[in-house]
C-alpha positions in Angstrom: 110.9 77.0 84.3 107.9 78.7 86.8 104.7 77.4 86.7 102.0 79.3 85.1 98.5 79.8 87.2 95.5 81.0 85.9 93.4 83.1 87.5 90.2 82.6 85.5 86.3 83.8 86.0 83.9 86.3 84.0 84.2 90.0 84.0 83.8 91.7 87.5 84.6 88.1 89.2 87.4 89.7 91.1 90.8 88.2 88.9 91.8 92.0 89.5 91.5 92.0 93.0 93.1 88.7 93.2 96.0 89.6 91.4 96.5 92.6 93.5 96.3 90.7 96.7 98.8 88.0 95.3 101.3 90.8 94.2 101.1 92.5 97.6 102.0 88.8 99.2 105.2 89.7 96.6 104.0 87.3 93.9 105.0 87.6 90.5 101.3 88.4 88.5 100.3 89.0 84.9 96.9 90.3 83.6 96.6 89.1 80.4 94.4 91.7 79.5 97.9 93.8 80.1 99.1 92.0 77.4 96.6 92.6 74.8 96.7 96.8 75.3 100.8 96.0 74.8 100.2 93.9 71.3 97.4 96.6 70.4 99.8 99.8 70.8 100.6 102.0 68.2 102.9 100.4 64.8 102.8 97.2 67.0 102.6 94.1 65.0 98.6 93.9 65.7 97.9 97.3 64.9 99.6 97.4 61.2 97.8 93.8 60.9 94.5 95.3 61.8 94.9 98.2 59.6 95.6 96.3 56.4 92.3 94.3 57.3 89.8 96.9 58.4 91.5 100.1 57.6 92.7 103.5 59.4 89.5 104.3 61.4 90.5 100.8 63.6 93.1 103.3 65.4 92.4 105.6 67.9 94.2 109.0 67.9 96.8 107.8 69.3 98.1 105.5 66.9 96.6 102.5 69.4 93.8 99.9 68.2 90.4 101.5 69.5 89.2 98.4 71.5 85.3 99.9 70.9 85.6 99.9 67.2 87.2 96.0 67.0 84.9 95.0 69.3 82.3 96.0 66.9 83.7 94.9 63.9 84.2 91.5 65.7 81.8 90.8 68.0 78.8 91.2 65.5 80.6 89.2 62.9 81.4 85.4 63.6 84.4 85.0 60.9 85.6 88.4 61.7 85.7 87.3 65.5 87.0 83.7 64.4 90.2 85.9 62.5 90.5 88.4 65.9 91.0 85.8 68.0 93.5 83.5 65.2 95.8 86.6 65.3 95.7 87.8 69.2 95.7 84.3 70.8 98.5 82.8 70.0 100.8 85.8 70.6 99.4 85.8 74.0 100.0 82.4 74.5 103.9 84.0 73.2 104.1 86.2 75.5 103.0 84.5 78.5 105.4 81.7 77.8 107.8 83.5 77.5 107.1 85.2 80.6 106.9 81.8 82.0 110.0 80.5 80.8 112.6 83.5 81.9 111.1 83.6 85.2 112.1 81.8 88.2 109.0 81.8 90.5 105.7 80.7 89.8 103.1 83.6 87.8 99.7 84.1 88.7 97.4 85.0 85.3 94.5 86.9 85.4 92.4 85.3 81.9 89.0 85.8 81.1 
């Protein structure tokens, strides 16, 4: 199994630019924030999930979750963000180690 590295600071810290740089050196990178447009894609998992809670207008026209509208369902609403993050968190933490264990180098993660 690889080692996982996180890349971790605030937004507009430079994990972007980091990961860019370590991917040019041929490192194997992962944004995390990658990972959370994949779970919120259209009939994903998260999506149908999110639907059943807060109903159709959560989607954007294309069938994705419309990050602007969960962000303010959540982020003005402790429980609602407490629930968010219960549900996208832990898949992830899935699908990073998953990435993790398949892989044969170590992966650089961009978190915020």
């Amino acid at each position: 199994m690889a080692a996982l590295i996180g890349v971790t600071g605030s937004m507009g810290t430079g994990k972007t630019t980091v990961l860019e740089e370590l991917k040019a050196l041929g490192q194997n990178v992962i944004d995390s924030d990658d990972v959370v447009h994949h779970l919120y894609a259209p009939d994903s998992e998260l999506s149908i999930l999110f639907t059943k809670r807060w109903g159709p207008g959560i989607l954007a026209a294309n069938g994705a979750v419309d990050r602007r509208v969960l962000a303010e369902l959540a982020f003005n609403s402790e429980p609602e963000l407490d629930w968010l993050n219960r549900q996208v968190h832990p898949r992830v933490r899935q699908h990073l180690t998953e990435r993790e264990a398949s892989s044969s180098t170590a992966i650089f993660c961009a978190v915020p």
